[in-house]
C-alpha positions as CSV (number, residue, x, y, z in Angstrom):
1,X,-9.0,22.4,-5.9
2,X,-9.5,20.4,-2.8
3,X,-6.9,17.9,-1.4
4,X,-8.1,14.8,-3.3
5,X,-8.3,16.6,-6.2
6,X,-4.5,17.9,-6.3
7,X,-3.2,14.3,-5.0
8,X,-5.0,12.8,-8.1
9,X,-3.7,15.4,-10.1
10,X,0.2,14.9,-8.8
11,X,0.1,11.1,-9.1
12,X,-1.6,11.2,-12.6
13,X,1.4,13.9,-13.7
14,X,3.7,11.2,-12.0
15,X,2.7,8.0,-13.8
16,X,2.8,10.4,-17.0
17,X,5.9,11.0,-16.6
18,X,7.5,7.6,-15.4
19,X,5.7,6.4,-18.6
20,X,7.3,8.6,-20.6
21,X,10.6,7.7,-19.1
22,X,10.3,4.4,-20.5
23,X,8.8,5.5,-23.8
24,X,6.0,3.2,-23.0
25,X,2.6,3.2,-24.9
26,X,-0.8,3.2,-22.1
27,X,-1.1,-0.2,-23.3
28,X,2.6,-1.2,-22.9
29,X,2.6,0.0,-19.4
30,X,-1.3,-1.5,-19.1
31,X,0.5,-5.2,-19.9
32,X,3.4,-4.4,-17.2
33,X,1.6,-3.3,-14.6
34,X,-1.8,-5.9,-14.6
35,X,-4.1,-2.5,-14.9
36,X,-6.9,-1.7,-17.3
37,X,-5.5,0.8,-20.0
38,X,-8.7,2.5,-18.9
39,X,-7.7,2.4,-15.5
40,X,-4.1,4.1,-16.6
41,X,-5.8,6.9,-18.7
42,X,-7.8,7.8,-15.5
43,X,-5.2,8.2,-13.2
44,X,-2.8,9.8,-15.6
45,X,-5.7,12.2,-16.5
46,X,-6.9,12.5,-12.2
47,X,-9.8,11.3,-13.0
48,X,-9.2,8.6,-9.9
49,X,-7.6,7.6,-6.4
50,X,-6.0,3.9,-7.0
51,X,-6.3,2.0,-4.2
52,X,-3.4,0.4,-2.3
53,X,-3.4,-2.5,-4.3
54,X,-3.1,-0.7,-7.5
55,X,-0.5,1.4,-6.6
56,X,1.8,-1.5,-6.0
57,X,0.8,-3.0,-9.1
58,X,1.8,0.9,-10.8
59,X,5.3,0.6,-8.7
60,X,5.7,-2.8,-9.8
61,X,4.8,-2.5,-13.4
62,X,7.4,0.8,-13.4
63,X,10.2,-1.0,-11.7
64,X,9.9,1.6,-8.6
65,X,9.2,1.7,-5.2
66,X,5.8,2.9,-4.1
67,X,7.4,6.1,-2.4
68,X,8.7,7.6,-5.7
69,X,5.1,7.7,-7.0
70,X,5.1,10.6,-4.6
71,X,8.0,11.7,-4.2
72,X,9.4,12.9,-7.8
73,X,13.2,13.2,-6.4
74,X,13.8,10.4,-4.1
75,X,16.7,10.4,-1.9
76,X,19.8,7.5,-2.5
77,X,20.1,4.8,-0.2
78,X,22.6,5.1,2.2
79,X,23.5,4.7,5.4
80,X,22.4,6.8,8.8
81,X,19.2,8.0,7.1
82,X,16.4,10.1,8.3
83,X,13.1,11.4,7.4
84,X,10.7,13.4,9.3
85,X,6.7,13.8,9.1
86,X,5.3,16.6,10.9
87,X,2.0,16.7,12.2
88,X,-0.2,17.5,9.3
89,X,2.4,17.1,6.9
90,X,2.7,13.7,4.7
91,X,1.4,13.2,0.8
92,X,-2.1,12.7,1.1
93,X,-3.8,9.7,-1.1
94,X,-7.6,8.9,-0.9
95,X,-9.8,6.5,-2.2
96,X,-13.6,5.8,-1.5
97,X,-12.7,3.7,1.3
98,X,-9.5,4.9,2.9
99,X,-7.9,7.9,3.3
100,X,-4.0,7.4,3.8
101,X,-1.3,10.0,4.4
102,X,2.0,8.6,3.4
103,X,4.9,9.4,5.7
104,X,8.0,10.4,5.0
105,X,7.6,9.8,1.1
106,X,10.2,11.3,0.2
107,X,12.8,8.3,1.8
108,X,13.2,5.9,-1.1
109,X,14.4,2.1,-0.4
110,X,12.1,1.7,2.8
111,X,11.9,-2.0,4.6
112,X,8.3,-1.0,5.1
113,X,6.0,1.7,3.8
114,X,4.2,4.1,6.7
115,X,0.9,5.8,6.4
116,X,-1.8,7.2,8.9
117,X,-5.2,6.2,7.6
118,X,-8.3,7.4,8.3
119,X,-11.3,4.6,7.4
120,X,-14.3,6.1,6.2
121,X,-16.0,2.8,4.9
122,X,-19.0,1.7,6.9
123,X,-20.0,-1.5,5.4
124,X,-18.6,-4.5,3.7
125,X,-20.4,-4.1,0.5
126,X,-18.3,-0.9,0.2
127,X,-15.5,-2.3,-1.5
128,X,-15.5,-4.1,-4.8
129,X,-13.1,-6.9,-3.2
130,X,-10.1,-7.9,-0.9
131,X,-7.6,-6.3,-0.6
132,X,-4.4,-8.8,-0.9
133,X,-1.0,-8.4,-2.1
134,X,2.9,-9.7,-1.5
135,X,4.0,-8.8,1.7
136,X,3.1,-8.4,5.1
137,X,1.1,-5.3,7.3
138,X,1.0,-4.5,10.8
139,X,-1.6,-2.2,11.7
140,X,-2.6,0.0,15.2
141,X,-5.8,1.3,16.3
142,X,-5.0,5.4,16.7
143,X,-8.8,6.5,17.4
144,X,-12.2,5.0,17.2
145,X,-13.2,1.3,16.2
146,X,-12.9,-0.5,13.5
147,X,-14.0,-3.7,12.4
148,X,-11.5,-6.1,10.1
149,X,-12.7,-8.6,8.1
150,X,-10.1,-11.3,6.7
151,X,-10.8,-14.1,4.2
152,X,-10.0,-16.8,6.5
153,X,-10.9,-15.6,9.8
154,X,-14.4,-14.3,11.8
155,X,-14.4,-10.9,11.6
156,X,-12.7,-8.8,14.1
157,X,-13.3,-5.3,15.9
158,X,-10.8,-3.3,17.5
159,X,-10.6,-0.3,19.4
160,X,-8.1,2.8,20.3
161,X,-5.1,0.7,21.3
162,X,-5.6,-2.8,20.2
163,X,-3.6,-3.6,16.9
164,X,-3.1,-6.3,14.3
165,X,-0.6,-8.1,11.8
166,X,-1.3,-10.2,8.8
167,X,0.5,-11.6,5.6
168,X,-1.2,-9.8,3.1
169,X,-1.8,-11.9,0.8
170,X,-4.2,-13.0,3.0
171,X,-7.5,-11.0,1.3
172,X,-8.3,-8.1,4.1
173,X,-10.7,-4.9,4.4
174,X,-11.4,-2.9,7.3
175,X,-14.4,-0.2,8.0
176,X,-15.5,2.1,11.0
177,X,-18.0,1.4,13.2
178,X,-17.4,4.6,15.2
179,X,-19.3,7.8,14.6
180,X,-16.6,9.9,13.0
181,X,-13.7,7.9,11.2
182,X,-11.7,6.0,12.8
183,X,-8.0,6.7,12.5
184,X,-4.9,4.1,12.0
185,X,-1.1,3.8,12.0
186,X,-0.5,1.2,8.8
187,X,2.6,-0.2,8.1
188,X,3.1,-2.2,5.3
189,X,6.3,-4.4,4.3
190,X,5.3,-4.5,0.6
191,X,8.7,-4.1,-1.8
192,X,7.3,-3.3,-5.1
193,X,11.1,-3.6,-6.7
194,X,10.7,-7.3,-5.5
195,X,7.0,-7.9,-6.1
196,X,6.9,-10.4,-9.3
197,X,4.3,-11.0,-11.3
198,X,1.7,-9.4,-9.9
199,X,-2.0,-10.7,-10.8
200,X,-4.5,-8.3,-13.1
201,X,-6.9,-6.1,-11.7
């Protein structure tokens, strides 16, 4: 089983079971969360990598943050905290045009949600549409270039280094230009406890 397979496989098995929880139907949680009931069977079954966006519509829908869709024991909030992500460690989640490592996943109440990402998308077209959600996102060039395209702005390129920070709700998407992927730092303010009424897929 390769790494995307098993990440597939532990978030379907996770959304299963937070279903359950609630003793919600596919098309009970389909209403809650704005996804397909097609789209739930897949990912409950591993038959796909959500993107960003539809994990905080899953999180949302479940009344959850986004890190206890990896993390199946989150630790209480409290005060003096601390979580550490070792080099090569993190729960991996990839999709056809990203793929993100969440850090420290297992810390639950986050201000902001951390993950290293490594763009593989090389061209506009690959992505079915913007990306755009509550929140905001401030994001730093680790390695390579990248080029990031925003709905109301010309398109941008940065390099190892240079770094941005948009609301995004603002529609985004950013792809490689480099020859291997580039890599990023992402941080992303998005609360899904306190993300109402999210729009359908």
């Amino acid at each position: 089983m390769t790494d995307n397979q098993a990440s597939e496989a532990f978030l379907g098995q996770r959304v299963r079971v937070l279903r359950a929880s609630k003793g919600w139907t596919l098309d009970q949680a389909s209403k809650s969360t704005g996804l397909a009931r097609s789209t739930l069977s897949k990912i409950e079954n591993g038959q796909m990598s959500p993107t960003y966006d539809a994990l905080i519509k899953l999180a949302a829908g479940l009344g959850i943050e986004l890190a206890e869709l990896f993390a199946p024991q989150p630790k209480p909030a409290g005060a003096g905290r601390l979580s550490v992500s070792r080099n090569g460690t993190g729960q991996p989640h990839i999709t056809a045009q990203y793929e993100h490592v969440m850090l420290c996943p297992e810390l639950s109440n986050k201000d902001m949600v951390p993950f290293k990402t490594r763009v593989v998308a090389r061209d506009f077209g690959d992505f079915e549409d913007w990306s755009r959600h509550d929140g905001e996102e401030f994001v730093y060039v680790l390695k390579g270039t990248v080029r990031l395209y925003t709905e109301f702005y010309e398109p941008v390129e940065l390099a190892e280094g240079d770094s941005w920070y948009i609301d995004s709700r603002m529609g985004h998407r950013v792809i490689t230009l480099s020859k291997a992927e580039a890599e990023v730092l992402w941080m992303s303010t998005t609360n899904p406890r306190t993300t109402p009424n999210l729009p359908a897929a």
